[in-house]
N, C-alpha and C positions, 0 to 999 in steps of 0.2 A: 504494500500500500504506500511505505514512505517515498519507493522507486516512481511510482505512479505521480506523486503532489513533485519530486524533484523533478520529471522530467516537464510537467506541465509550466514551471516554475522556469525552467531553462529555454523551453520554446514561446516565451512571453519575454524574458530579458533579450532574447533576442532581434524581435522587432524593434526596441527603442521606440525615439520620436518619429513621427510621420505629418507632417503637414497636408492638409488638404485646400491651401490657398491654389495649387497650382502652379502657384509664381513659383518663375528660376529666377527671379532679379536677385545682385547683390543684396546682401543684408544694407548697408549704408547707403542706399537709395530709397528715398522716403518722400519725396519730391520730385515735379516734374514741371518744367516749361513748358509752354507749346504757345511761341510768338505765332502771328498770322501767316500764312505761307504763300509764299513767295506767288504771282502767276505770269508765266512767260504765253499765255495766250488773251484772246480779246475778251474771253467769259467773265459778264459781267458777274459779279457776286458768290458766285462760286469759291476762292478763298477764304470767305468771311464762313460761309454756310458747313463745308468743310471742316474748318480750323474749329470754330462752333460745336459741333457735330462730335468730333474726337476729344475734346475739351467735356462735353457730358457724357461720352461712353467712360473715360477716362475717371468723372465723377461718380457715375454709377456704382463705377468696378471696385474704386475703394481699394485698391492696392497703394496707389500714390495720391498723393493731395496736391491738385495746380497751386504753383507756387510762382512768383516773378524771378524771371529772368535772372536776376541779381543775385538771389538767396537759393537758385532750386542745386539739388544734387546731381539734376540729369536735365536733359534738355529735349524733347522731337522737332527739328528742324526738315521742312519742306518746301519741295516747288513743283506747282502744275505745271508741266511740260506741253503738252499737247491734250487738245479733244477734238474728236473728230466724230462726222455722222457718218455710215456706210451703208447700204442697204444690206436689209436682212434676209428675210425672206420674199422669193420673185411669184408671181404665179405664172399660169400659161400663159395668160396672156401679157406677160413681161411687165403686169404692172407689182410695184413694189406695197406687199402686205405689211412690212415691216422696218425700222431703221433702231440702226445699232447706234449711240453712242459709246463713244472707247473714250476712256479718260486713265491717261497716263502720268504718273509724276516720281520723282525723286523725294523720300524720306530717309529720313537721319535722327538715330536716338547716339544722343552723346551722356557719355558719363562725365559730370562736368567735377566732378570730385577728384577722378586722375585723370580729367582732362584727355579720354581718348573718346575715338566713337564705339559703340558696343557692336552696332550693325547699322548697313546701309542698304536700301536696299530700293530697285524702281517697280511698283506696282502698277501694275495693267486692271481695269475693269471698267465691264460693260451696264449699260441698261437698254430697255429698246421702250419704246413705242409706234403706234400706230398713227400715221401721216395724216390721218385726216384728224384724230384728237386734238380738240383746242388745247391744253393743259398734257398733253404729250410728254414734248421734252423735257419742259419742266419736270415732272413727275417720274421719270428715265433719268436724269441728273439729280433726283431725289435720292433714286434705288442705289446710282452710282456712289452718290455718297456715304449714304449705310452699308455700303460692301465695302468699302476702303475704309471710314472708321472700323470697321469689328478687325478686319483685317492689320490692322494698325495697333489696333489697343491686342489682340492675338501675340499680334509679334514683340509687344514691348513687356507684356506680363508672364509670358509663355514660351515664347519663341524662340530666343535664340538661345 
């Protein structure tokens, strides 16, 4: 019986701590920046809505707390690169049922503690709508943006 409580006893010292945050962040990261990000195309408002956007997934998530620039531990630094419309899907009659926006950009999480960057890294994503919707694109550039925050907050709490 005493074989029995030691080995129970031995296969529980075993496991130790276990964390269920998920997070691989350094332990000294507890702070995060995220200035506005940069846009090298003509899309009006798109940076703010973005940068917005990742700033509340960011708050949701409750691993780090936005902090300024001045005081954070670590930093996400961005730039919209390109968006483009493309047609999606053709039918027979080669009219177009659908249009793809592609929005691509350059992100950067820096450890502003040892001052290096953790990962960089360029994201591609899409959303589509339908050409005749009044509120379409809009709404296509909505989707794009919820896929690049989760995407974003993924790779800063989990990811690399």
């Amino acid at each position: 019986m005493k074989l029995k409580y030691a080995f129970i006893v031995l296969i529980f010292a075993q496991c130790g701590y276990y964390s269920f945050s998920g997070s691989t962040l350094p332990s000294h990261l507890k702070t995060i920046a995220v200035p506005v990000f940069d846009d090298q195309t003509a899309e009006f408002g798109i940076r703010e809505a973005l940068t917005d956007e990742i700033i509340s997934g960011i708050t949701r998530d409750n691993t780090l707390k936005i902090s300024d620039p001045r005081n954070a531990d670590s930093m996400l630094e961005g730039t919209i690169l390109t968006i483009r419309d493309e047609a999606g899907t053709v039918s027979v009659d080669e009219e177009v049922k659908d249009i793809k926006v592609y929005l691509t950009l350059n992100v950067r999480f820096v450890d502003m503690k040892k001052r290096e960057a953790l990962w960089e890294e360029r994201i591609t994503q899409w959303g589509t709508y339908e050409p005749a919707s009044a509120n379409g694109r809009a709404d296509a550039i909505d989707e794009i943006i919820d896929k690049v925050s989760e995407d974003i907050l993924n790779k800063i709490i989990a990811g690399w």
